[in-house]
C-alpha positions as CSV (number, residue, x, y, z in Angstrom):
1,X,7.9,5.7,-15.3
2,X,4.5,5.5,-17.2
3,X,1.5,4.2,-14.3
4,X,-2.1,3.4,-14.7
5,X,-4.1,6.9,-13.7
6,X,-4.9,4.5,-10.0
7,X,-1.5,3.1,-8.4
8,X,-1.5,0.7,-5.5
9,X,1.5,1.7,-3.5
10,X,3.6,-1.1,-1.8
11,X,6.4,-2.0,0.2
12,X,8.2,-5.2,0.6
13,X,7.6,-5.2,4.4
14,X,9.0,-7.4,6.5
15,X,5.7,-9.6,7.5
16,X,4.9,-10.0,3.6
17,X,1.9,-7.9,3.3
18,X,3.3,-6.1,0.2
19,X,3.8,-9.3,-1.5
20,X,1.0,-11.2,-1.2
21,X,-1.0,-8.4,-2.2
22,X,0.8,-7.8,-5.1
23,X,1.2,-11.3,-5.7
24,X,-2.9,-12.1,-5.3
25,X,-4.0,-9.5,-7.9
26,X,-4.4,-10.6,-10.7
27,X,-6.8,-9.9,-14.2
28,X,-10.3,-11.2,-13.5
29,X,-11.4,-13.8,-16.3
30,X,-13.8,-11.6,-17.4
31,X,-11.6,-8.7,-18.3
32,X,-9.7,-8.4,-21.4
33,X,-7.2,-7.1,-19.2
34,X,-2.8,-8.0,-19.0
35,X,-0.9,-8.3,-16.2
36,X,3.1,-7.1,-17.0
37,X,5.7,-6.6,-14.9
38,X,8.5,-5.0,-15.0
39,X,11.9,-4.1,-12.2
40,X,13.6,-0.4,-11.8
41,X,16.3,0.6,-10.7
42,X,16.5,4.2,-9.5
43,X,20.2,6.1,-8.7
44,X,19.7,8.0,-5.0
45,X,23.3,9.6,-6.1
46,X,21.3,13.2,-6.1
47,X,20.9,13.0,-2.8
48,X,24.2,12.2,-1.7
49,X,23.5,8.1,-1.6
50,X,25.6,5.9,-2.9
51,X,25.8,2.2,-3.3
52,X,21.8,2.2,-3.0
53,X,19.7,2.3,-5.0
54,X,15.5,2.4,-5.3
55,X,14.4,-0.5,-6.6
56,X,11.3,-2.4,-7.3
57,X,8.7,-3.9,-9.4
58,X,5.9,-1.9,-11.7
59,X,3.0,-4.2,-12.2
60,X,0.7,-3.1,-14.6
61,X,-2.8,-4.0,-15.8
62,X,-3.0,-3.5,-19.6
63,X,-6.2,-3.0,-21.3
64,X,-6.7,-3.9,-25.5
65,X,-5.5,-1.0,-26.3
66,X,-2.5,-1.3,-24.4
67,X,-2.9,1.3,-21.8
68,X,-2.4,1.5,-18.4
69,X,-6.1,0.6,-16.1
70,X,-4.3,0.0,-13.0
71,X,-1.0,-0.1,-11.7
72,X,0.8,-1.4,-8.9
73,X,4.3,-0.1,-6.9
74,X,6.2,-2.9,-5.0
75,X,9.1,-1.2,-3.2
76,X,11.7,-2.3,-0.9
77,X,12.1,-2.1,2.4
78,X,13.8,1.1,3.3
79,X,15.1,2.2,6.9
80,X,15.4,6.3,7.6
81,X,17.2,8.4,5.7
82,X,17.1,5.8,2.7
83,X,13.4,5.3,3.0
84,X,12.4,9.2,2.2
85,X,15.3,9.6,-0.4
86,X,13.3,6.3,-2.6
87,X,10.2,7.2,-2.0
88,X,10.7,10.9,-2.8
89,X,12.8,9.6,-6.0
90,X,10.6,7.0,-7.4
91,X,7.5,10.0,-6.9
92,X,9.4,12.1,-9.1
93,X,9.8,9.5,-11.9
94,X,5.8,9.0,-11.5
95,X,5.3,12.5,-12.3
96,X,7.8,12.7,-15.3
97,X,6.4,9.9,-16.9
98,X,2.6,11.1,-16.6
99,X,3.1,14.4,-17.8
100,X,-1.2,14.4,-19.0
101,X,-2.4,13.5,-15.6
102,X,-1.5,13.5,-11.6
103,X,-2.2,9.3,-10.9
104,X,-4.3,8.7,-7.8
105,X,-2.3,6.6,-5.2
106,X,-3.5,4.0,-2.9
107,X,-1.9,3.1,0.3
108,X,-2.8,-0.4,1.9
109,X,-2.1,-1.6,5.5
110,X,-2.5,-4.4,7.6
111,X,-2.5,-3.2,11.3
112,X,-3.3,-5.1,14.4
113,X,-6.1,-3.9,16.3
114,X,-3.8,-3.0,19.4
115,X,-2.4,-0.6,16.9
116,X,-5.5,1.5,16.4
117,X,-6.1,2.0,20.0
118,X,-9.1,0.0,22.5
119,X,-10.5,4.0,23.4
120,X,-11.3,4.1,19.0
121,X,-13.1,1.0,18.8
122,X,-16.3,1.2,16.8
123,X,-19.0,-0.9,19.3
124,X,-20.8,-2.3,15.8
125,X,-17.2,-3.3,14.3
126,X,-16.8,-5.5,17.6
127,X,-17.9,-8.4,16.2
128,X,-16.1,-8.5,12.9
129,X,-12.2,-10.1,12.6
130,X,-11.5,-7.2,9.6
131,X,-12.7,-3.4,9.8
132,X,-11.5,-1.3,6.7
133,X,-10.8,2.6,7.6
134,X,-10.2,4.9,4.5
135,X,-8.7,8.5,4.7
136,X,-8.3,10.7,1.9
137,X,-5.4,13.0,1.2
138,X,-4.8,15.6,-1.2
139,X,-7.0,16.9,-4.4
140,X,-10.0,14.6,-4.8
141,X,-10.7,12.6,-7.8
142,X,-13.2,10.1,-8.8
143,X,-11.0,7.5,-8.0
144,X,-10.3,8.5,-4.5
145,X,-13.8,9.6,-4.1
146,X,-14.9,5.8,-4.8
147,X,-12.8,4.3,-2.5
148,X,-13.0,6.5,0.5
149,X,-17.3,6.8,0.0
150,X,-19.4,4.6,2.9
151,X,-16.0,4.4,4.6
152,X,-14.9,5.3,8.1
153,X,-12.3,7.5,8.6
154,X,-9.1,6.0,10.6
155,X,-9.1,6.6,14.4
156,X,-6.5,9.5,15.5
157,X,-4.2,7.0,17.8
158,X,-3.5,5.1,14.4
159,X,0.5,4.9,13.7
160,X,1.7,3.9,10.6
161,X,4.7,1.6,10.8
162,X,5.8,0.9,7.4
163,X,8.8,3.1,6.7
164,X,8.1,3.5,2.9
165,X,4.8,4.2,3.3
166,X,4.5,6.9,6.0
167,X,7.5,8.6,4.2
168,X,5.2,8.5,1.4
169,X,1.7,9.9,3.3
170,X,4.8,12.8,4.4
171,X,5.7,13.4,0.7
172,X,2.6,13.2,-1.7
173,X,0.4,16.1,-0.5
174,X,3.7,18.9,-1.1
175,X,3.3,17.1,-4.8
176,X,-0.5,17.8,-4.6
177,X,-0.8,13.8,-5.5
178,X,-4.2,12.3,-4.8
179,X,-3.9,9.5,-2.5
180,X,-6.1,7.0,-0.2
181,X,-4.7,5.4,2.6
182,X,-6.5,2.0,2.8
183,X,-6.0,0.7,6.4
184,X,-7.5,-3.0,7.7
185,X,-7.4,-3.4,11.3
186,X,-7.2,-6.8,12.5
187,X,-9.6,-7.8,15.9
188,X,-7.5,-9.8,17.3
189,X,-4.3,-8.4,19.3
190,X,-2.1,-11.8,18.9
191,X,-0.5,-11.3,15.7
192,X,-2.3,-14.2,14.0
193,X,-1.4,-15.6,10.4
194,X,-4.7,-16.5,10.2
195,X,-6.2,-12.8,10.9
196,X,-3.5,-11.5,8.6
197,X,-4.6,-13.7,6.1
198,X,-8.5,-12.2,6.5
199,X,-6.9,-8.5,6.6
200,X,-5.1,-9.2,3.1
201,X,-8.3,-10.9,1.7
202,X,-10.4,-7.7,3.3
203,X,-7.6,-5.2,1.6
204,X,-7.4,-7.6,-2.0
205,X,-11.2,-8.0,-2.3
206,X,-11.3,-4.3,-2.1
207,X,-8.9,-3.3,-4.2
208,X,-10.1,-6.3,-7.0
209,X,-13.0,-4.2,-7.5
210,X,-14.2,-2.2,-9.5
211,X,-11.2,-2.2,-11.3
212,X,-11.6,-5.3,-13.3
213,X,-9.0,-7.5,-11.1
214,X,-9.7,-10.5,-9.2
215,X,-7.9,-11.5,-5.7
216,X,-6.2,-15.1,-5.9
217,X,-6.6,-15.8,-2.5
218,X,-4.3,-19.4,-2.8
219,X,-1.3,-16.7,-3.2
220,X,-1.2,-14.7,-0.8
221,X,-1.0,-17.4,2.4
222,X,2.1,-18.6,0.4
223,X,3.3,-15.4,0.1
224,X,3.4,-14.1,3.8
225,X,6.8,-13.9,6.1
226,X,7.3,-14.2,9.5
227,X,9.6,-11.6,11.5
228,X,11.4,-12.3,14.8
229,X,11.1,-8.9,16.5
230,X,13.9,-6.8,17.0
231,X,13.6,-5.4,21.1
232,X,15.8,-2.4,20.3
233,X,13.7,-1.6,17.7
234,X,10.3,-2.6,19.0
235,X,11.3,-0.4,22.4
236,X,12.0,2.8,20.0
237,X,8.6,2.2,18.1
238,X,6.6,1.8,21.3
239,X,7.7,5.1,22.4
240,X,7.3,7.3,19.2
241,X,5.1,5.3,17.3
């Protein structure tokens, strides 16, 4: 699996965050840049799955030349133990397909701000609907190293509940992958489209740039799901996070 040497990494969740993100970046007009995409289908027979498969779309920004500038990873939504067996496969196909270079991987979240934690509040983010938190992970690069600088860092009571992507954040720094997690924390605790919407357009604008993408903000409102929660689940999430 050939990728751009900075991947955004994402999952079809079940709110839509994945894909209206993936949906809203596109090539800005004044690049000379592509956009192609492509689907995979990756056998999880090796690890004693069958039936499932990992599958996905590769969406790639293509410069004149026809490399690679940016790439993006829209998996689907895996429950435990299926979840660790995709990511871990679709990792592994990364790495045989960029023999020359370890790509730096982005990770980007929409949380709400009840999710972070009251006690981690910064006072002079009160005020703001959207505060972006970076982390990075594994060796450093200039890529990481320009999207985690001015940053802050995410508070410790932060949980990631995306399966995909924490079995990912578990995975990437045993394959010594550079990786950012990206996380925008909504202020409002009422699960809001509307504050969902301004957490994708936070997470889009900053991705956009300085990569040579724009954020097509018409497709990502469009793009966004609702879930009825699950109380089984929701109770067992509570309790371990």
């Amino acid at each position: 699996m050939e990728v751009a040497p900075k991947v955004i990494f994402l999952s079809r969740d079940k709110r839509g965050h994945g894909n209206a993100l993936a949906n809203s970046l596109q090539p800005s007009p004044q690049s000379q840049l592509q956009r192609t995409e492509s689907s995979f289908e990756l056998s999880l027979e090796s690890y004693g799955i069958s039936g499932t498969n990992a599958s996905g779309d590769l969406i790639s920004f293509i410069d004149a030349h026809g490399s690679p500038v940016v790439s993006m990873l829209l998996l689907q939504n895996y429950e435990p133990p299926v979840a660790a067996c995709a990511v871990s496969e679709v990792l592994r196909c990364i790495m045989k397909g960029t023999s020359g270079y370890m790509p730096s991987i982005i990770v980007p979240i929409v949380v709400a701000d009840s999710r972070i934690g009251s006690v981690d509040k910064i006072p002079s983010a009160a005020n703001r609907k959207v505060t972006l938190y970076a982390a990075e992970f594994g060796p450093s690069t200039d890529v990481t190293q320009i999207m985690v600088r001015g940053m802050q860092y995410p508070p410790l009571s932060f949980r990631l509940q995306n399966e995909p992507l924490a079995c990912l954040l578990q995975i990437v720094p045993v394959l010594k992958f550079p990786v950012v997690l990206l996380v925008a924390a909504t202020s409002m605790i009422s699960k809001s489209v509307d504050h969902e919407v301004e957490a994708l357009y936070e997470l889009g604008e900053f991705l956009a740039s300085p990569g040579g993408l724009c954020l097509c903000k018409d497709k990502i409102s469009g793009s966004l799901t609702r879930e009825k929660a699950k109380v089984g689940v929701e109770a067992w999430r509570a309790i371990y996070g």
